[in-house]
C-alpha positions in Angstrom: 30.5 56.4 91.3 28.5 57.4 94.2 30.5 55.2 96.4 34.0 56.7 95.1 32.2 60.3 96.2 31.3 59.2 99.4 34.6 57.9 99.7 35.9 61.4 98.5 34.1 63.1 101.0 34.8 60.7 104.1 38.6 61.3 103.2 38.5 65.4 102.7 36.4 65.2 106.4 39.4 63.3 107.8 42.1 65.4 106.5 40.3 68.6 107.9 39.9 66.9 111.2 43.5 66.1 111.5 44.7 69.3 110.8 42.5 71.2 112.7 43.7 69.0 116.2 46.9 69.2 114.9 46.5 73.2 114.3 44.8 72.7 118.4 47.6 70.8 119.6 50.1 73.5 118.3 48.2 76.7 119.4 49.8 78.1 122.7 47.7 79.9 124.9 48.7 83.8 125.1 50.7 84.7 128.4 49.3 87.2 130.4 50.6 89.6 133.2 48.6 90.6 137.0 50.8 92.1 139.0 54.4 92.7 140.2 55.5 92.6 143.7 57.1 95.3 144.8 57.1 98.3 142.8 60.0 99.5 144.0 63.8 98.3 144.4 67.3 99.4 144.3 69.8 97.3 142.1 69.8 93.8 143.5 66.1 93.4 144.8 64.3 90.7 144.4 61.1 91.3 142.2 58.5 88.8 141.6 55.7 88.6 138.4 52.7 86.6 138.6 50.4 86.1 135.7 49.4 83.0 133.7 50.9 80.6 130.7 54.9 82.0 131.1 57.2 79.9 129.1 58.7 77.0 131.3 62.2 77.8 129.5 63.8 81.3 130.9 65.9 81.8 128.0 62.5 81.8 126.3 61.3 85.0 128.1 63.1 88.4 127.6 62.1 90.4 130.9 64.0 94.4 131.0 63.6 97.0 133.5 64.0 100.9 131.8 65.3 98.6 128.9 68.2 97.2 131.2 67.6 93.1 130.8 66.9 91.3 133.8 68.2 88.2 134.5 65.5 85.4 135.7 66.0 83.7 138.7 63.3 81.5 138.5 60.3 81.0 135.9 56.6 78.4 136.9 53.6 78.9 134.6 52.4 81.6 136.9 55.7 83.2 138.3 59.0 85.0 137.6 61.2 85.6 139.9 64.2 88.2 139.0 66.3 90.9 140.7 66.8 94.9 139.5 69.5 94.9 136.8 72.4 97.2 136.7 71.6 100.0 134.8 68.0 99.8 135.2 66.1 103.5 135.5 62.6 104.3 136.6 59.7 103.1 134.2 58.4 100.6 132.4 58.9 97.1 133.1 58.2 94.9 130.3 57.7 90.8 129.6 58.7 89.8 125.9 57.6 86.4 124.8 57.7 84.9 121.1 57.5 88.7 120.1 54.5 89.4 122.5 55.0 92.4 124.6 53.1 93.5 127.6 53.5 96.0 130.4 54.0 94.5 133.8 54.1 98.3 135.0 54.4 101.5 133.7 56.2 103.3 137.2 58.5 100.8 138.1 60.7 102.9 140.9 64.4 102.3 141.0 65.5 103.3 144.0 69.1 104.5 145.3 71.1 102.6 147.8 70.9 103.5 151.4 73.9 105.5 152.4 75.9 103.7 155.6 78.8 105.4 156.6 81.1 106.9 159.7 81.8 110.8 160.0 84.7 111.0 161.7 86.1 114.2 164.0 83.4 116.9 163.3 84.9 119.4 165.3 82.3 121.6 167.1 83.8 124.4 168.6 82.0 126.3 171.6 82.8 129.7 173.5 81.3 129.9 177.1 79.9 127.0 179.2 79.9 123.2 178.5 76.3 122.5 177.4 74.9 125.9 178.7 73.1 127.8 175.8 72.5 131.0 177.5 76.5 131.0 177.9 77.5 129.8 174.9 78.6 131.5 171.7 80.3 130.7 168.8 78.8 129.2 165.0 77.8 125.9 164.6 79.2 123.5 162.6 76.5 122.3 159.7 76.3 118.8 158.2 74.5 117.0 155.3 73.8 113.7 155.3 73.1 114.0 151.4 76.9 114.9 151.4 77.7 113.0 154.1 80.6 115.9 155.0 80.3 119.6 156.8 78.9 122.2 154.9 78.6 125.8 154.8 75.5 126.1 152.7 73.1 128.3 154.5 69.9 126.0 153.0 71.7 122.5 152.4 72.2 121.4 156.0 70.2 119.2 157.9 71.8 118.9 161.7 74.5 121.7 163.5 76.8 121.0 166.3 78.2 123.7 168.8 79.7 122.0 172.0 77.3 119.3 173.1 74.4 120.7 171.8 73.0 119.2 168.4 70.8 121.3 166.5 68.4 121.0 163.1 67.6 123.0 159.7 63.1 123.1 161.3 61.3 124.9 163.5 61.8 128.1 164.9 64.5 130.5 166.6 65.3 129.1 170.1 67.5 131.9 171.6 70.8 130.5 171.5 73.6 132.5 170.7 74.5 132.6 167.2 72.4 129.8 165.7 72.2 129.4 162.3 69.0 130.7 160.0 66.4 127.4 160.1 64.9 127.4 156.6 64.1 123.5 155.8 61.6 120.9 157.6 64.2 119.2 159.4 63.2 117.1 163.0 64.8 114.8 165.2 63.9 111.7 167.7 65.5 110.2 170.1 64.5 106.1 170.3 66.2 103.3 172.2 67.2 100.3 170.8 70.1 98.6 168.7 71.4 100.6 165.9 71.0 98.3 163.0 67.5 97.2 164.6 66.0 100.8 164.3 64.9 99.8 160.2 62.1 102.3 159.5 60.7 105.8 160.1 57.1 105.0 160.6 55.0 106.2 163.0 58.2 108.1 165.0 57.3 111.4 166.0 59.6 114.3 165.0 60.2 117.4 167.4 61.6 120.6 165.8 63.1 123.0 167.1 61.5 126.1 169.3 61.4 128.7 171.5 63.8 128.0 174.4 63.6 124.4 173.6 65.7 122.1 171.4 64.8 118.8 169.4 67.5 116.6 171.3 67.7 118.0 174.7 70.9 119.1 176.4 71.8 118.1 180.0 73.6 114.9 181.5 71.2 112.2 180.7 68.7 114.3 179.8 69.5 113.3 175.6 72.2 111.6 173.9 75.1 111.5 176.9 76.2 111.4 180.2 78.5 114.3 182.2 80.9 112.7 184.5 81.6 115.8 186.7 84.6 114.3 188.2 86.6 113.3 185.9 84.8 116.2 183.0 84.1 113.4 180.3 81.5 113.0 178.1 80.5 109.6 177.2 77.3 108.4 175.0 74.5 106.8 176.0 74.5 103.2 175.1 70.9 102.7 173.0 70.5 106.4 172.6 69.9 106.6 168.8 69.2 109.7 167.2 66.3 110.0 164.0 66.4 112.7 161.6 64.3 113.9 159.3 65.9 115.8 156.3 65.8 119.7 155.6 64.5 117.9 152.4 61.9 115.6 153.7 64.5 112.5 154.0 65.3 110.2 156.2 68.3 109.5 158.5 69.8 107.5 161.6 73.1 108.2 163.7 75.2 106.9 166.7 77.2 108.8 168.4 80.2 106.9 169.1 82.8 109.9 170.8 82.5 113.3 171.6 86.7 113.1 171.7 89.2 113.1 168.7 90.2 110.1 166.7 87.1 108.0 169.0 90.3 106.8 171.6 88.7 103.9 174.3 90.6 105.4 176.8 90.0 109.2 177.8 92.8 110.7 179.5 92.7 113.4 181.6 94.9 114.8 178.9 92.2 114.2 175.9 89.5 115.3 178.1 91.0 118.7 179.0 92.2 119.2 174.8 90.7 116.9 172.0 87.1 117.5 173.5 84.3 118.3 170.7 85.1 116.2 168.4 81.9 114.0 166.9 82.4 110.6 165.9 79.2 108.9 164.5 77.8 106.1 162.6 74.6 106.8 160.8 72.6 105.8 158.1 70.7 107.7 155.4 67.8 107.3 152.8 68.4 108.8 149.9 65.0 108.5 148.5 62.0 110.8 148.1 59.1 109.1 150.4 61.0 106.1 152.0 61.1 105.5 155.3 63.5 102.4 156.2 66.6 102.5 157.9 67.7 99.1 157.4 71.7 99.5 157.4 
């Protein structure tokens, strides 16, 4: 009898044993999430996720952004790799797994799509002499890069043009003839280089502005062109590139391509004499509070 106890007990011990290693074998550690790299993307940016015990399987992991899913491009152990889906909105990015949720971050920022485009023909009329403020009357013609068109918005405009002269919504009253009220924070820079290789705003120093002096100087060679006295053309500065900071606090990037209509290659006496003041430009412009690149 004793035996057939002993026995008993041996047994129960085994079966406890077994399950418990088989309860250890089938216990999954919990996933975790440490950080997310960046915090910031517009539609299409690569986003990576490191953290410990992700799911080997993607189809195993349900990963939104502002409740958009997100479709994994790549999953280890430790990392997921994905992109900003279509339709995702500022907020919470979340990691779902065997219906375990967790925060990778509360403040996700979805950012807008830099803005890369031409203006064509901004006609910039003038009265008096050619690049001679003291001379030279007339209103100037306002643009917004947040439209991307002319405006006549006496707060929404971030640079004017009158003749050659190329003004900005900061700073103060310079004394030129009919210039337009300055009521935002606007400033420009002038930086040499390649267009498409001027990415980012930091560290450039914007001028505004003042009293008897302008942000982008007038003048052959003294800012964005050249005066060719004998044949009266006006031809850009290769490498000249023009920064802008907004009326808004934004940031922006242009190349003046023509100061003639329709940009022709060839300037005739006849187009320099009659379809003179005419800006065509490239530029580039960041539509989002606090970013600084450029990259077109």
């Amino acid at each position: 009898m004793k035996n057939l106890i002993k026995l008993s007990s041996l047994l129960l011990f085994f079966i406890a044993f077994v399950s418990c290693s088989d309860d250890d074998e089938n216990t999954t550690a919990e996933f975790t999430v440490t950080a997310i790299s960046a915090e910031s993307g517009a539609v299409g940016t690569e986003i990576t996720i490191t953290g410990t015990n992700f799911p080997s399987n993607t189809s195993d992991i349900n990963l939104t952004f502002g409740g958009a899913n997100a479709t994994i491009t790549s999953v280890t152990s430790t990392q997921i790799v994905t992109t900003v889906p279509s339709g995702a909105t500022t907020g919470s990015v979340t990691v779902v797994v065997d219906g375990v949720t967790k925060n990778v971050t509360t403040d996700f920022t979805v950012l807008s799509d830099l803005v890369s485009a031409r203006a064509e023909n901004i006609f910039a009329p003038q009265t008096g002499g050619q690049g001679t403020q003291e001379e030279a009357s007339g209103p100037f013609t306002k643009f917004s890069f947040a439209t991307g068109a002319v405006t006549d918005s006496d707060t929404e405009w971030d640079i004017a043009f009158r003749g050659l002269t190329i003004i900005v919504n900061g700073g103060t009253t310079t004394g030129t003839n009919d210039e337009p009220e300055r009521n935002g924070n606007s400033g420009a820079a002038i930086e040499e280089g390649i267009f498409s290789e001027i990415t980012d705003t930091s560290g450039i120093e914007f001028a505004q502005d003042a009293n008897g002096e302008l942000a982008i100087p007038t003048g052959s060679n003294n800012g964005w062109y050249n005066y060719n006295f004998m044949t009266t053309t006006v031809t850009p500065i290769p490498g000249k590139i023009l920064i802008f900071r907004t009326h808004d606090g934004k940031f922006a990037k242009i190349e003046i391509l023509s100061y003639y209509k329709d940009a022709p290659s060839d300037i005739t006496q006849e187009v320099a004499e009659n379809d003179f003041r005419y800006y065509t430009f490239n530029y580039v412009y960041n539509p989002n509070e606090g970013e600084t690149s450029l990259a077109n």
